[in-house]
C-alpha positions in Angstrom: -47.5 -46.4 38.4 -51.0 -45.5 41.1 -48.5 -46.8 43.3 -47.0 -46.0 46.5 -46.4 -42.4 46.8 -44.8 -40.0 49.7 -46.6 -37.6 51.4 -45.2 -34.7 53.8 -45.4 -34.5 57.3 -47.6 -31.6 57.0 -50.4 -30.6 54.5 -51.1 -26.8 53.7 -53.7 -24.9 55.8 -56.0 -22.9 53.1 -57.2 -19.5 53.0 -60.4 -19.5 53.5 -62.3 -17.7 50.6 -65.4 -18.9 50.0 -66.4 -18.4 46.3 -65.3 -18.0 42.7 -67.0 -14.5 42.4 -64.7 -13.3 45.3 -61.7 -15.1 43.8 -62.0 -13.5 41.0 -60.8 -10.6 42.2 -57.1 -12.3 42.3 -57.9 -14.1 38.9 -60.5 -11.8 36.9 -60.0 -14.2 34.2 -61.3 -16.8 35.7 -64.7 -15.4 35.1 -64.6 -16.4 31.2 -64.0 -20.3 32.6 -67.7 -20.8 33.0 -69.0 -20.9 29.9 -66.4 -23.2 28.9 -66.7 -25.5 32.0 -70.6 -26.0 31.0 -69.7 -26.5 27.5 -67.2 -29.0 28.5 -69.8 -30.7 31.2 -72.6 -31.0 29.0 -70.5 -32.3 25.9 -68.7 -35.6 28.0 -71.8 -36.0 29.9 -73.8 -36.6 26.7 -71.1 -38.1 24.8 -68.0 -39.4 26.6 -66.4 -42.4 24.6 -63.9 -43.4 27.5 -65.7 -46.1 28.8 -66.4 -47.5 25.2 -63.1 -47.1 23.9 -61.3 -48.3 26.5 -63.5 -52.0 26.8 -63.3 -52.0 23.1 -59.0 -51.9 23.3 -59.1 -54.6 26.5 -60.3 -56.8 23.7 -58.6 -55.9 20.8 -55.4 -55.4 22.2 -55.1 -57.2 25.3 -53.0 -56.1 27.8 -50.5 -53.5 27.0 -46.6 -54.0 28.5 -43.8 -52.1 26.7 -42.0 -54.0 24.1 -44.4 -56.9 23.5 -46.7 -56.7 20.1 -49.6 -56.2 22.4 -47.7 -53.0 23.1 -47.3 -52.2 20.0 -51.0 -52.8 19.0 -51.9 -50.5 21.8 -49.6 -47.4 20.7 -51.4 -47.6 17.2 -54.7 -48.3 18.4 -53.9 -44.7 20.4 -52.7 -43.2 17.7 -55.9 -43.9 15.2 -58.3 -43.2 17.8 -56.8 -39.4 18.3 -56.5 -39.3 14.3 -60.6 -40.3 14.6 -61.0 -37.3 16.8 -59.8 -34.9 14.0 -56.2 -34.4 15.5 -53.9 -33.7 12.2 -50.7 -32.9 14.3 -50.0 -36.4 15.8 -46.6 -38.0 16.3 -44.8 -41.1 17.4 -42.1 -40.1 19.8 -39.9 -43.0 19.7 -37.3 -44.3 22.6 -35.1 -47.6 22.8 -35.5 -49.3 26.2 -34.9 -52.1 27.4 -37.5 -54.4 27.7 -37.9 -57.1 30.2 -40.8 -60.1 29.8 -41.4 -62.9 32.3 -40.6 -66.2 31.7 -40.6 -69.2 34.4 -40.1 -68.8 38.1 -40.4 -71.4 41.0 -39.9 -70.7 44.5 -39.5 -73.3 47.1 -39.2 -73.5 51.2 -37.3 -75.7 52.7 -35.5 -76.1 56.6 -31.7 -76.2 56.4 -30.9 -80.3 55.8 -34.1 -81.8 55.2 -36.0 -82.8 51.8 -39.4 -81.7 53.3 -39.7 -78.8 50.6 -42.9 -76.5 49.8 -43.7 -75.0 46.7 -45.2 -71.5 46.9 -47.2 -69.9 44.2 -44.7 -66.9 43.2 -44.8 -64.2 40.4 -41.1 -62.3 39.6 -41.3 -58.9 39.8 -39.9 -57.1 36.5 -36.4 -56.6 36.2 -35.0 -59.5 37.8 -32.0 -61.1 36.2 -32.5 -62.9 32.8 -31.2 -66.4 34.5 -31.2 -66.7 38.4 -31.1 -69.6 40.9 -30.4 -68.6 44.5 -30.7 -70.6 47.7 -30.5 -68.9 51.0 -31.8 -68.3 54.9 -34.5 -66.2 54.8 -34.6 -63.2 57.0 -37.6 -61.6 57.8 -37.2 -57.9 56.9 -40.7 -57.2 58.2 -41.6 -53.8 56.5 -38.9 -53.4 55.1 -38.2 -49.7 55.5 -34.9 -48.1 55.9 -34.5 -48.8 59.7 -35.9 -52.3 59.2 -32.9 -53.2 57.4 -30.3 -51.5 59.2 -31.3 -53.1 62.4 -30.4 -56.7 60.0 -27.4 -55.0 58.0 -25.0 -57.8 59.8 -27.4 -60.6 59.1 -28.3 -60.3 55.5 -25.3 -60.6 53.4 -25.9 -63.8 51.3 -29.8 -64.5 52.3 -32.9 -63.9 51.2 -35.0 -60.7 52.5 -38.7 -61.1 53.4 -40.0 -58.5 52.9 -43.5 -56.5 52.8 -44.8 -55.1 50.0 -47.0 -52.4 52.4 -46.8 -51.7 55.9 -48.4 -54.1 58.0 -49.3 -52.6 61.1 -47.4 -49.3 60.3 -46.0 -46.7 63.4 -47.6 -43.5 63.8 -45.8 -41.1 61.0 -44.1 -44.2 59.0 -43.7 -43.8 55.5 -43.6 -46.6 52.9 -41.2 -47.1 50.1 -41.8 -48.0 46.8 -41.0 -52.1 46.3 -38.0 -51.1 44.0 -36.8 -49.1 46.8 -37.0 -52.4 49.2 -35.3 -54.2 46.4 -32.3 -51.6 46.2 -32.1 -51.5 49.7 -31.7 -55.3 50.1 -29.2 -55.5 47.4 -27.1 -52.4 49.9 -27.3 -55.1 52.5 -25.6 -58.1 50.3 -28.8 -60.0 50.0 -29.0 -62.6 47.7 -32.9 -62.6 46.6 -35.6 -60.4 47.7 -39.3 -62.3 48.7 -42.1 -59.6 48.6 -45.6 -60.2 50.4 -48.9 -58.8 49.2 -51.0 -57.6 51.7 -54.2 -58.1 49.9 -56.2 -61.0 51.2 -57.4 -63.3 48.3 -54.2 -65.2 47.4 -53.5 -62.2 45.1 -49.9 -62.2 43.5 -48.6 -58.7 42.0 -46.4 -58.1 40.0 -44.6 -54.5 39.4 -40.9 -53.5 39.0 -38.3 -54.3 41.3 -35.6 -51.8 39.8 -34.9 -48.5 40.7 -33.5 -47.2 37.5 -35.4 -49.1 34.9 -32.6 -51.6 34.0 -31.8 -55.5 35.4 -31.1 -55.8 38.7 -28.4 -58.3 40.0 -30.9 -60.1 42.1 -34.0 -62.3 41.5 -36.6 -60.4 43.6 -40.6 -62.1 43.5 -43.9 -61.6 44.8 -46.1 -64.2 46.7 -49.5 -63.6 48.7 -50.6 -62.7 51.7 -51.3 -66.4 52.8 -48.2 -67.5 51.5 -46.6 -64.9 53.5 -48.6 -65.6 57.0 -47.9 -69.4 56.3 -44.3 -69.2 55.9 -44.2 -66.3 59.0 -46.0 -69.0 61.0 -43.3 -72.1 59.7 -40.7 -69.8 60.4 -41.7 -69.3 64.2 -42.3 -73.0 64.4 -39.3 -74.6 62.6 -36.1 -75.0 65.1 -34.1 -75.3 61.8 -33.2 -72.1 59.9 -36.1 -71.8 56.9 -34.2 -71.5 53.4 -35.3 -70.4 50.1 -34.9 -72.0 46.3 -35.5 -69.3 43.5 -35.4 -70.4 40.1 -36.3 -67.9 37.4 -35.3 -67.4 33.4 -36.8 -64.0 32.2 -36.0 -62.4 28.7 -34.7 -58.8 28.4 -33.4 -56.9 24.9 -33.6 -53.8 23.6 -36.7 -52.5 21.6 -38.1 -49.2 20.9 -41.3 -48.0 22.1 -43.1 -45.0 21.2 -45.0 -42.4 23.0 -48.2 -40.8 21.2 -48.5 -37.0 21.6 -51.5 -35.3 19.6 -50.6 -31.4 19.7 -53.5 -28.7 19.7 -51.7 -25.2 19.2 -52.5 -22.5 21.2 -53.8 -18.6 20.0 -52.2 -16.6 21.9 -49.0 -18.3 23.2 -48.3 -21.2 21.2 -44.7 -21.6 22.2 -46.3 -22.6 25.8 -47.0 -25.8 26.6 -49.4 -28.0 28.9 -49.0 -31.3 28.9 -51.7 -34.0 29.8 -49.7 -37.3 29.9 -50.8 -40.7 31.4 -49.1 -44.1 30.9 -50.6 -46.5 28.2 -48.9 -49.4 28.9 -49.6 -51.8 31.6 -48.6 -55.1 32.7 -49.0 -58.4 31.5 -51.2 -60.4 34.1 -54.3 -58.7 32.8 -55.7 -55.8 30.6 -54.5 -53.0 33.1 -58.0 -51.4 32.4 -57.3 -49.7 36.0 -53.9 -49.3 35.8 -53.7 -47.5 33.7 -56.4 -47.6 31.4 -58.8 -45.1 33.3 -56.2 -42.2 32.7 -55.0 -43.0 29.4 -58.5 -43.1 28.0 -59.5 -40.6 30.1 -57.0 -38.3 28.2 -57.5 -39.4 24.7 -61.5 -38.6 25.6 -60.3 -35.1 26.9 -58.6 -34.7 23.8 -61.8 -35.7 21.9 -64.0 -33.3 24.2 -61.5 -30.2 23.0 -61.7 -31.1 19.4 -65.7 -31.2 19.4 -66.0 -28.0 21.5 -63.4 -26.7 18.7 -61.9 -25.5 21.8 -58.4 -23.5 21.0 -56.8 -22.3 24.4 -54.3 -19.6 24.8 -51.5 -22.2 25.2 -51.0 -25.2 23.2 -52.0 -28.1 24.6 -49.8 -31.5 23.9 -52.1 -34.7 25.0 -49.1 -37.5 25.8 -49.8 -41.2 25.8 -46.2 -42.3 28.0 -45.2 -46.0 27.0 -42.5 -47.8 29.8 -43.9 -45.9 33.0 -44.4 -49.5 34.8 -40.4 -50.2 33.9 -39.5 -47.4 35.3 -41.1 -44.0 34.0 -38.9 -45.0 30.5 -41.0 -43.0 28.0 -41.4 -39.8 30.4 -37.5 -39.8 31.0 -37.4 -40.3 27.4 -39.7 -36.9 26.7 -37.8 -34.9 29.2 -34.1 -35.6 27.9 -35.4 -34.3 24.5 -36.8 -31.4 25.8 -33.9 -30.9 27.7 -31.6 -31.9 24.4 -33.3 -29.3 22.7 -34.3 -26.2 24.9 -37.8 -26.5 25.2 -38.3 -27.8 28.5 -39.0 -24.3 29.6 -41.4 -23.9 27.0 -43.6 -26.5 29.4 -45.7 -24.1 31.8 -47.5 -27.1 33.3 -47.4 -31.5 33.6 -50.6 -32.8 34.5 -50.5 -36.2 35.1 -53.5 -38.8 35.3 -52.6 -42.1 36.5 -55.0 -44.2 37.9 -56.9 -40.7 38.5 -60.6 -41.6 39.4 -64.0 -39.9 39.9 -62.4 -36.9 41.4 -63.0 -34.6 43.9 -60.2 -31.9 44.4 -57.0 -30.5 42.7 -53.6 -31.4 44.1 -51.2 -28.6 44.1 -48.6 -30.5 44.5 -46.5 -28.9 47.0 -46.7 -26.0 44.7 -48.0 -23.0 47.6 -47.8 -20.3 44.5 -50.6 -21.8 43.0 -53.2 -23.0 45.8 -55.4 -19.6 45.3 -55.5 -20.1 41.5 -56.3 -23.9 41.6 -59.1 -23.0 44.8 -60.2 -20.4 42.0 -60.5 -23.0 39.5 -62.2 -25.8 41.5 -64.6 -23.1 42.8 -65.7 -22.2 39.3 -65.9 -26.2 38.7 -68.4 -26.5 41.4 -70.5 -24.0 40.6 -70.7 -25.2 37.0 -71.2 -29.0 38.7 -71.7 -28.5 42.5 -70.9 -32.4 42.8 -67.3 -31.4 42.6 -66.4 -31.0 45.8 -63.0 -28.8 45.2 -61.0 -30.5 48.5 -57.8 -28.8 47.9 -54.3 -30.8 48.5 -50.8 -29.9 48.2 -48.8 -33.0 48.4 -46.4 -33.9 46.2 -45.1 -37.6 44.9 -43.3 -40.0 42.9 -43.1 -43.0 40.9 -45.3 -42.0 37.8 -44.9 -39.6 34.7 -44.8 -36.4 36.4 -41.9 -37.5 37.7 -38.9 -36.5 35.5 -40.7 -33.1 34.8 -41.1 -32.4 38.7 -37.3 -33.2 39.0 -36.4 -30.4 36.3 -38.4 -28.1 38.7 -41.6 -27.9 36.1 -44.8 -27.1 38.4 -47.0 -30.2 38.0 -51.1 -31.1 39.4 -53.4 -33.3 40.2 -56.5 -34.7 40.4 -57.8 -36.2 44.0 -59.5 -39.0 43.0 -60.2 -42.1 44.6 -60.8 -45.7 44.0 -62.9 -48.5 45.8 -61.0 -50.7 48.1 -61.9 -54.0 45.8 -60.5 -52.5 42.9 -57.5 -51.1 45.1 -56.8 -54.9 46.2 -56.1 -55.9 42.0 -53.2 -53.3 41.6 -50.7 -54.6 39.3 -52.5 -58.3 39.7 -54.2 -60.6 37.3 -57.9 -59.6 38.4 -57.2 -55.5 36.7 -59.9 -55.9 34.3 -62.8 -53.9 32.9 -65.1 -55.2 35.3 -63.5 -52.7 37.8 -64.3 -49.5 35.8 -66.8 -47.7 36.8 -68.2 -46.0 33.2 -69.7 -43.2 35.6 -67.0 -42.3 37.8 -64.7 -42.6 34.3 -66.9 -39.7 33.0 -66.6 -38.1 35.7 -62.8 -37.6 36.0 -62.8 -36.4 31.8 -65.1 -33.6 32.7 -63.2 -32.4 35.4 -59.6 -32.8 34.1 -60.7 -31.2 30.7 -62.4 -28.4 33.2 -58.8 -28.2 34.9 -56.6 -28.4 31.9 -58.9 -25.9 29.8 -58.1 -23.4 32.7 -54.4 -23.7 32.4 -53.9 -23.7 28.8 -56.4 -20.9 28.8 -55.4 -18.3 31.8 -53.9 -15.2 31.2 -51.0 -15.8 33.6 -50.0 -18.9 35.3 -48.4 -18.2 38.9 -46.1 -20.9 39.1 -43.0 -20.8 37.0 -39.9 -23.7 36.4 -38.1 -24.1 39.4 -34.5 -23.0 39.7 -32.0 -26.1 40.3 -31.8 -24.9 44.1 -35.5 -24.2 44.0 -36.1 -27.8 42.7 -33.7 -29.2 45.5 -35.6 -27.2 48.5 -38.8 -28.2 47.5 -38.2 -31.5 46.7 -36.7 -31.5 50.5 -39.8 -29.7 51.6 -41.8 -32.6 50.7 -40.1 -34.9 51.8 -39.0 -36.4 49.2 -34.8 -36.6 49.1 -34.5 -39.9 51.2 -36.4 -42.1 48.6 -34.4 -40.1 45.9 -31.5 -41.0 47.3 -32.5 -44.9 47.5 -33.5 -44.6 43.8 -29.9 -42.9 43.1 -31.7 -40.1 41.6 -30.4 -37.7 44.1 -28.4 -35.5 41.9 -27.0 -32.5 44.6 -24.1 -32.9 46.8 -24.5 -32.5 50.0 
């Protein structure tokens, strides 16, 4: 969901060690990686099928949003291409969720008495109601973080928010919060309708999910663009009247069940530990989601594809994870979680690594994880001297709103790849333009060789430093990164304070 995510007011200084050689001398292992790495970077550089296979399912299938039969089409179409690879241990992991599908929505501006209405191109953002029609003053929220509403918390009771979708001209230090989060906020406030603005100049529209939690939300919240928004900003500073909005919207939500893919390679040494590679397959419905979030999940079903020609068999066992109902609100990697939590194995899981929107990159992400910085700088070092074009820019930030998500919260150590994306293909997030045209068949080649490099090293180490978090553990850290305010926005807060 790549996404808005939350970084810390701080970023780890790293010891400065300058090669794998001397490294090694923490991680001797680490020495065996090489052969492996250039194994792996010869293999995808001569015969990488991301690209391919991903064009060839933004035909076949379309787009990919959870519960619709392009959905569908999309888990079997993963399923069959792992089964080409020579993956016998391949499952469905099925979950019911509730599944929400645009229908009709208008949106109309219009003073207080007078007929002189305007029509604005609009888009609802998922999760509104199934039927809503709301008129009300519109407030401009502006930014629409926390303070931002509390300095309007008299004023918004029964009217519509305005609201950014990103920060326009953001303070020094200011954070932003996910657009769900600005939903739920507005609904705290008594709004009646929420009226996000795109920041991205092209009369884009986005689209996303406006719910916190994954399920309807009692208010109609929408999306209009950038020069919808500076239009009705400027009629709002012109009008003497008090500007109102008309929202009429229909939308169709029922239960289905989706189903997660996981292919399973076990392990030779330790079976009963796992690493799991997951990125989200679905997408939404404006386009093919080739970016978002095609360039992970195909990225991780050619990973998979790398390890079975190599006949690669690592000391853990690797589980590659295709996550349906991440864009509704990480529903297939809540889904995986509570059944490993049902049954007892979430411990078994030594490591999440999560690609999502991950792209041509060049550094590993810690996340916020400090007892594993010198054996992920091992790592990258190793990578670069297999590929020097890997740069190994070391991060240790930690996030949310994607898949790692629920397996961060139970205190599992997750990483990263630092990638990054061109600002044109930034600009069609979660918009009707995110198509294969964007991908970059290069840079998607590049982010298999180095997450199989990464993933290889895990599921092969002798030791892994980091371990499962403690519930108090989980709660510091998650308070060291900053990361208990928009928790407790999304309810998903769980300690008493």
């Amino acid at each position: 969901m790549a996404r808005t995510f939350y970084v810390p007011r701080f970023r780890l200084v790293l010891l400065c060690i300058g090669t794998a050689s001397a490294l090694t001398a923490f991680y001797p292992g680490t020495l065996s990686f090489r052969k492996a790495f250039s194994r792996i970077n010869a293999e995808v550089s001569e015969h990488s099928r991301a690209y391919e296979t991903l064009a060839d399912a933004s035909q076949q299938v379309g787009h990919r949003l959870t519960g619709s039969p392009s959905g569908a089409r999309a888990e079997t179409y993963a399923f069959n291409l792992l089964a080409s690879y020579g993956f016998k241990e391949i499952r469905y992991e099925p979950f019911e969720v509730e599944s929400w599908m645009r229908d009709t929505v208008t949106l109309a501006i219009v003073p207080n008495k007078s007929d002189n209405f305007r029509d604005v191109p609009v888009v609802a953002l998922a999760h509104s109601p199934v039927e809503a029609h709301v008129q009300g003053e519109i407030v401009d929220v502006g930014n629409g973080l926390e303070g931002d509403f509390a300095a309007l918390k008299n004023k918004l009771k029964g009217k519509v928010a305005l609201v950014n979708i990103g920060l326009a001209a953001p303070t020094q230090g200011a954070r932003n919060l996910h657009r769900s989060e600005k939903t739920a906020l507005a609904i705290q406030y008594g709004a009646s309708g929420v009226i996000m603005v795109n920041l991205v100049a092209g009369n884009v529209l986005l689209t996303g999910t406006a719910s916190v939690t994954g399920k309807l939300i009692p208010i109609p919240s929408v999306c209009i663009s950038l020069e919808s928004g500076q239009a009705l900003r400027a009629w709002m500073q012109e009008e003497p009247q008090k500007l109102h909005a008309q929202i009429h919207m229909t939308n169709t939500s029922r239960k289905i069940r989706a189903r997660n893919v996981v292919a399973t390679l076990r392990g030779s040494t330790y079976p009963d530990e796992k690493i799991i590679v997951g990125g989200h397959l679905d997408s939404w419905d404006l386009a093919t989601g080739a970016i978002d979030n095609g360039i992970g999940s195909f990225a991780i079903m050619d990973i998979a594809r790398t390890f079975k020609a190599l006949k690669l068999r690592p000391k853990r066992t690797v589980e590659f994870v295709l996550f349906m109902g991440e864009e509704q609100g990480l529903l297939g990697s809540r889904a995986m979680v509570e059944k490993l939590k049902r049954s007892g194995e979430l411990d078994k899981v030594r490591y999440m690594m999560n690609l999502d929107m991950t792209n041509d990159p060049t550094g590993l992400n810690a996340f916020g994880r400090s007892d594993m910085v010198s054996f992920l700088n091992t790592i990258g070092e190793t990578m670069k001297e297999v590929e020097p074009a890997f740069l190994n820019q070391m991060e240790n930030q930690a996030g949310l709103h994607s898949d790692h998500q629920p397996f961060m919260l139970e205190g599992v150590p997750v990483v990263g790849m630092n990638g990054h994306l061109s600002r044109e293909v930034l600009d069609c997030y979660h918009a009707n333009c995110d198509r294969i045209n964007l991908v970059n068949a290069s840079q998607l080649k590049n982010t298999v060789r180095y997450s199989s490099m990464l993933l290889y090293a895990l599921a092969d180490s002798d030791d892994i430093p980091a371990h499962r978090q403690t519930d108090t553990q989980t709660r510091d850290y998650l308070v060291t990164q900053g990361l208990r305010t928009p928790l407790q926005i999304a309810n998903e807060w769980r300690w008493k304070e």
